[in-house]
matplotlib code that plots the C-alpha trace (Angstrom):
import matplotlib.pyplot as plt

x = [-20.7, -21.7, -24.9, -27.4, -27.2, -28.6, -32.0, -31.9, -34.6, -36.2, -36.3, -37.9, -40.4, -41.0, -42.3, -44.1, -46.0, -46.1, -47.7, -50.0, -51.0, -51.8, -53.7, -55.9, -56.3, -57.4, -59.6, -61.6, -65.1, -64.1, -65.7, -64.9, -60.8, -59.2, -56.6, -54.5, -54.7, -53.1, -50.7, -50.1, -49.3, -46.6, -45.0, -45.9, -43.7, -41.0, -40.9, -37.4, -35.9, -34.6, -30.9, -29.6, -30.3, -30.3, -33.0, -34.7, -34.7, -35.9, -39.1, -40.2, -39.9, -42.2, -44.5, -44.5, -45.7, -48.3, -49.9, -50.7, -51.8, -54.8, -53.8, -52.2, -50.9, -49.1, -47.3, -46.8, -45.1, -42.6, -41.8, -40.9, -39.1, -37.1, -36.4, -35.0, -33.2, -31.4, -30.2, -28.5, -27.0, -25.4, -26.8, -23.8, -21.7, -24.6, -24.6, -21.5, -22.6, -25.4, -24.9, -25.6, -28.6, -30.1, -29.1, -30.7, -33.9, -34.0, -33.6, -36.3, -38.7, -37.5, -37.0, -40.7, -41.8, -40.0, -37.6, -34.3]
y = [52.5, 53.0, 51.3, 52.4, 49.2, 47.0, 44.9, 41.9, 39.3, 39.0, 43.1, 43.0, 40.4, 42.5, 45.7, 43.9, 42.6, 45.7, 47.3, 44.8, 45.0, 48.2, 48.6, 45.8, 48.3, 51.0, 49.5, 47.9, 49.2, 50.5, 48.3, 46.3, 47.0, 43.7, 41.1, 42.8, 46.4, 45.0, 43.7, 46.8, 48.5, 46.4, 47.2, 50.7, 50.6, 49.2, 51.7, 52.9, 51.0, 48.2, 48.7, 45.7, 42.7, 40.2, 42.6, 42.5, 39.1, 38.5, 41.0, 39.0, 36.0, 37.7, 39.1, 35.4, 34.0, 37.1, 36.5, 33.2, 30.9, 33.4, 35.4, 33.0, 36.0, 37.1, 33.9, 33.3, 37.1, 36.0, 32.8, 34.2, 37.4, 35.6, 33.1, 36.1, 37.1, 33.2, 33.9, 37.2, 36.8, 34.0, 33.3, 31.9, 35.9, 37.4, 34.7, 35.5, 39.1, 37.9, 36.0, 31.9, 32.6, 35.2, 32.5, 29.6, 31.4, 33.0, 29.3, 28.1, 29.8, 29.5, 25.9, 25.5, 27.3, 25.2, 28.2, 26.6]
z = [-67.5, -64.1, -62.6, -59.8, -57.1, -58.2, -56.4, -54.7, -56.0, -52.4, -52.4, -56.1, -55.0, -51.7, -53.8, -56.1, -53.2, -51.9, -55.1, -55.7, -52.0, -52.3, -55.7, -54.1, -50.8, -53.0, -55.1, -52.3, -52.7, -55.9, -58.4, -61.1, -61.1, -63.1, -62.1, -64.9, -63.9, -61.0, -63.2, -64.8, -61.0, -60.7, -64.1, -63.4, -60.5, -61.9, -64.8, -65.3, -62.4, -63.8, -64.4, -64.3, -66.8, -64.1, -62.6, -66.1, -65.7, -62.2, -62.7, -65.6, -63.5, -60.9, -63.5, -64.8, -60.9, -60.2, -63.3, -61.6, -64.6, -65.4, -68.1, -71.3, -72.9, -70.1, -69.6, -73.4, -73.7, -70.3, -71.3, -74.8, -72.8, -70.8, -74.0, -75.5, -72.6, -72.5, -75.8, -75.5, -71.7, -70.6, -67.1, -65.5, -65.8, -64.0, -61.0, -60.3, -59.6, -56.9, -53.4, -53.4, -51.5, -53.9, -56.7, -54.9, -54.6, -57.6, -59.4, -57.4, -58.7, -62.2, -62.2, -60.5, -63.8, -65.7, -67.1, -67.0]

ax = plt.figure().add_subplot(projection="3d")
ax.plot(x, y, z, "-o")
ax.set_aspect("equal")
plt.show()
């Protein structure tokens, strides 16, 4: 099976920035839009363009940081995602499939949230 190339982690936190830059542009003057609609932006925008489980991966880990501590339910479905996700894939194939740097920053994050 052939994939699409794949995104880096510091491209997928880039556009997610970028979207929720954006919803937050737009809605200025707006009215009463939510932290989680802009939640839902970014997963809107990532629709269908995950083609890679490491990408899978690394957009629930920037779901998990966006949704900054605010929304319980949010965290609880990540952490229980990306739980899922440690039982089916072993992490160690797919690091061999990104660069050192990608992997340090990548395990950053996840070890600031505790993940692995």
């Amino acid at each position: 099976m052939t994939h699409a190339k794949r995104s880096t982690y510091q491209d997928m936190k880039n556009q997610a920035l970028d979207a929720y830059y954006e919803f937050c542009r737009d809605e200025v003057g707006g009215g009463n839009s939510s932290h989680m609609q802009v939640l839902a932006r970014i997963n809107d925008h990532f629709e269908g363009a995950l083609n890679h489980p490491i990408e899978e991966l690394m957009f629930c880990v920037i779901e998990l940081i966006l949704s900054g501590g605010w929304h319980e339910d949010v965290e609880r479905n990540c952490r229980l995602w990306i739980e899922a996700w440690k039982v089916n894939n072993d992490i160690n194939d797919l690091f061999d499939e990104i660069s050192i740097e990608e992997m340090e920053l990548f395990m950053h994050d996840a070890k600031v949230l505790k993940l692995f």
